[in-house]
N, C-alpha and C positions, 0 to 999 in steps of 0.2 A: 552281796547282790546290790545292784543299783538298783537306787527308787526309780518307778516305772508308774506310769497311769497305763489301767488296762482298760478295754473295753467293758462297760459296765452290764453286768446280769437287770434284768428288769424283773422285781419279784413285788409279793404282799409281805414281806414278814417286817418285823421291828426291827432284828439284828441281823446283821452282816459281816462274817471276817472272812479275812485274806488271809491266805497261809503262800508265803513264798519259798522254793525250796528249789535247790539245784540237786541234777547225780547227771555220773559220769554214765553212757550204755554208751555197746557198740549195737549195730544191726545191720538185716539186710532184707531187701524185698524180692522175693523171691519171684521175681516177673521180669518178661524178656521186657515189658515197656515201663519197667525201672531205671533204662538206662546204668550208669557208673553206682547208683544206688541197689545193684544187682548183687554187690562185694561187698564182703563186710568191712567195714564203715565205724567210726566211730562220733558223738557229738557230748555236749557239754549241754542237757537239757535245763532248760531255765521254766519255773511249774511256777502258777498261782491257782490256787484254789478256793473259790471261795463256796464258803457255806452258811446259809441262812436260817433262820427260825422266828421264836415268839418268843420261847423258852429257857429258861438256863438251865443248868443243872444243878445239883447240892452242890457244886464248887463255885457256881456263880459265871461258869462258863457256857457259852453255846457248846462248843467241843473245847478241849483241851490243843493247842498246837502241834503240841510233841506229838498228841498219839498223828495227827495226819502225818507230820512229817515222817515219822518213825512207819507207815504204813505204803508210804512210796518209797521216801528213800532205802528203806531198809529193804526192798523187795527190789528193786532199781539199779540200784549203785553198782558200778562196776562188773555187770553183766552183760551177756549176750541175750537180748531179749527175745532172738528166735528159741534161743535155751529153753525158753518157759513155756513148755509147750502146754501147759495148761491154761495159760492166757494167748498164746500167739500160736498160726498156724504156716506150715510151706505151703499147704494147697486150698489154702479157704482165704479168698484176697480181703472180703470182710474180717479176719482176720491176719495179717498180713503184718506188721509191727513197721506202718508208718506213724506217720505224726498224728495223723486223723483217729487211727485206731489205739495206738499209746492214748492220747487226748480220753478215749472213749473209757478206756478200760481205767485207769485212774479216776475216772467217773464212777466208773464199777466198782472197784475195789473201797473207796472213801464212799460212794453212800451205802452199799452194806454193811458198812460201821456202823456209821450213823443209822441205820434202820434197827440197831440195836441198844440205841442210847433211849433212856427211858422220856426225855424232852424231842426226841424225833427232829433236831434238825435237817435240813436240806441240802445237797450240794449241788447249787443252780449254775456252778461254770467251771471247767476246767482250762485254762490257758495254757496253751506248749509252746512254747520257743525253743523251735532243733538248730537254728543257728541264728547269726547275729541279724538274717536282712527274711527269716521265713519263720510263721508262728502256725498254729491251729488253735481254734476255739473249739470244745462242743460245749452245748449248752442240750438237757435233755428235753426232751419234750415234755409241755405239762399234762397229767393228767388229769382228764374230767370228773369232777366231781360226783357220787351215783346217787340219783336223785331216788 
């Protein structure tokens, strides 16, 4: 993968890594105002994810790379992402397996990881590149602190 500057997350933590990762999906958006994006389609997604924290853990990591990678790609790669119908929907466009929604749910899927690592990292940004000239960010909302 080419080195890339992304748009940068704005957080409080001390550490920050970037996990870059590519997989091949096909999809389709099951909406008449999809246009040619109505057929199934295929792209070459280009993923950075970063995730933050304070904390490391007994390996001296915020998270380990592998397990992210091995948590998209290996769910990812070489599918049809309308397949997954426990992540993607035909009739709920909030669910719908475009870039914004992929973006989202690899948001999902990486911080329930990490909701389970004993040092609680963060994952403050998802970046999707579906082709070489259109990208999506999510970044999730922060929550307020309960006083």
């Amino acid at each position: 993968m080419l080195q890339q500057i992304y748009p940068a997350a704005v957080h409080p933590y001390e550490y920050e890594l970037n996990k870059d990762l590519q997989f091949a999906a096909a999809h389709y958006v099951p909406s008449e105002g999809a246009g040619k994006c109505r057929y199934v389609h295929g792209h070459t997604y280009y993923a950075n994810i970063t995730i933050a924290g304070d904390t490391l853990d007994e390996s001296g990591f915020l998270v380990n790379f592998a397990l992210i990678k091995q948590l998209i790609h290996g769910r990812f790669d070489h599918t049809l992402l309308n397949d997954d119908t426990k992540l993607f929907s035909n009739s709920n466009p909030a669910q719908f397996p475009t870039t914004e929604v992929v973006a989202r749910i690899i948001y999902e899927l990486v911080q329930e990881h990490l909701n389970e690592r004993p040092n609680k990292p963060q994952c403050v940004q998802v970046f999707l590149r579906e082709t070489p000239t259109s990208y999506c960010i999510y970044r999730p909302k922060r929550k307020e602190a309960s006083t």
